[in-house]
C-alpha positions, 0 to 999 in steps of 0.5 A, a space after each residue: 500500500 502506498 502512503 502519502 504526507 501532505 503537510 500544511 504550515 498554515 491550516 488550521 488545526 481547529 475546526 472554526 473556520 467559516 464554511 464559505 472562505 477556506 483561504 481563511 481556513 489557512 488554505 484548507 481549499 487546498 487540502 481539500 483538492 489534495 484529498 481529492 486527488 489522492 483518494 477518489 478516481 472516477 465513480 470510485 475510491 482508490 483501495 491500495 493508498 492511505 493519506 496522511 495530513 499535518 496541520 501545523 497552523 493555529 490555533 493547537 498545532 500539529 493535528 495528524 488527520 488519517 484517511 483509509 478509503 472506504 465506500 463511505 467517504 465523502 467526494 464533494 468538496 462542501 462534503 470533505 470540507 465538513 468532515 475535516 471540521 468534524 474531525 478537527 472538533 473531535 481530537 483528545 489529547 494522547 488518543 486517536 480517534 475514528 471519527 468517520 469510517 476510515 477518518 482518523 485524528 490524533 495530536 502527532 507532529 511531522 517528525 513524530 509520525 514520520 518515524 513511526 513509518 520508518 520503524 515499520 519498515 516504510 521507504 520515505 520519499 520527498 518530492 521535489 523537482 531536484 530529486 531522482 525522476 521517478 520514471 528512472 526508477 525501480 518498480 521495486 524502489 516505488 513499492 509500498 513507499 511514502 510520499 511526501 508533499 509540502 505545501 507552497 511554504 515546504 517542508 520542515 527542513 529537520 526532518 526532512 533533510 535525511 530523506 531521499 527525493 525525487 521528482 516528477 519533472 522540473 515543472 513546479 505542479 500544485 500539491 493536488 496534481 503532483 499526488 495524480 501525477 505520483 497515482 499515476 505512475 503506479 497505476 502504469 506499473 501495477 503498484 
């Protein structure tokens, strides 16, 4: 199963932010897309992946939100706005919860859940247009890895220094078609 990072500086890590201004929300529109992009192809939900969100912003930060799809998820973007909320508004201190089915939150930072996959045996890759083309690469490389996508403001540079990156061409692509563009390349290859 393949598993991708979105982390956001600026999105918001409680859920009252106002339904109608998601740049305000520190750009939860585009969480939104990622999420999106990541879980949903046409008609139907992509069953070999699992997404992971970092919210670093205020007012409580980080919030680690989990997704694993399931036919019970929501597509439109009102809806996936909603149940981000809803999740925001039920994180405990010290204990995840499963808000929805398949929708996890929980109080862990980048760093924190970064190792974690590492210790399960997770390869991590950083996308960034100086890294390794992916298409270079190794079916065996790509298989049941991670992928990390920053927001327009990056990556925490600590913990992510020691990770190896690669990339999707030189064209800098919005987080949403980066995560299509990655899908994509293991769709082709059966991963």
């Amino acid at each position: 199963m393949s598993e991708f990072i979105y982390f956001s500086n600026k999105a918001r890590t409680s859920g009252n932010w106002p339904d109608n201004d998601l740049m305000k929300a520190g750009r939860m529109d585009i969480v939104i897309h990622f999420i999106i992009a990541s879980l949903f192809l046409s008609h139907k939900l992509r069953e070999n992946i699992k997404l992971h969100l970092i919210f670093n912003g205020p007012p409580n930060p980080s919030m680690h939100l989990e997704f694993v799809p399931n036919d019970k998820m929501p597509i439109s973007k009102k809806d996936v706005g909603g149940l981000i909320k809803r999740m925001l508004y039920k994180c405990k201190k010290d204990k995840k919860i499963e808000v929805f089915p398949g929708c996890f939150i929980e109080k862990k930072s980048f760093g924190k859940l970064v190792r974690e996959l590492e210790e399960n045996g997770k390869k991590i890759y950083l996308l960034d247009k100086k890294g390794s083309f992916i298409r270079k690469m190794k079916d065996d490389e790509l298989k049941d890895c991670v992928f990390v996508i920053g927001d327009h403001e990056g990556l925490p540079k600590k913990e992510t220094k020691k990770f190896e990156t690669i990339s999707i061409g030189k064209i800098t692509y919005f987080a949403s078609h980066t995560v299509v563009i990655v899908n994509n390349e293991l769709d082709v290859r059966g991963l």
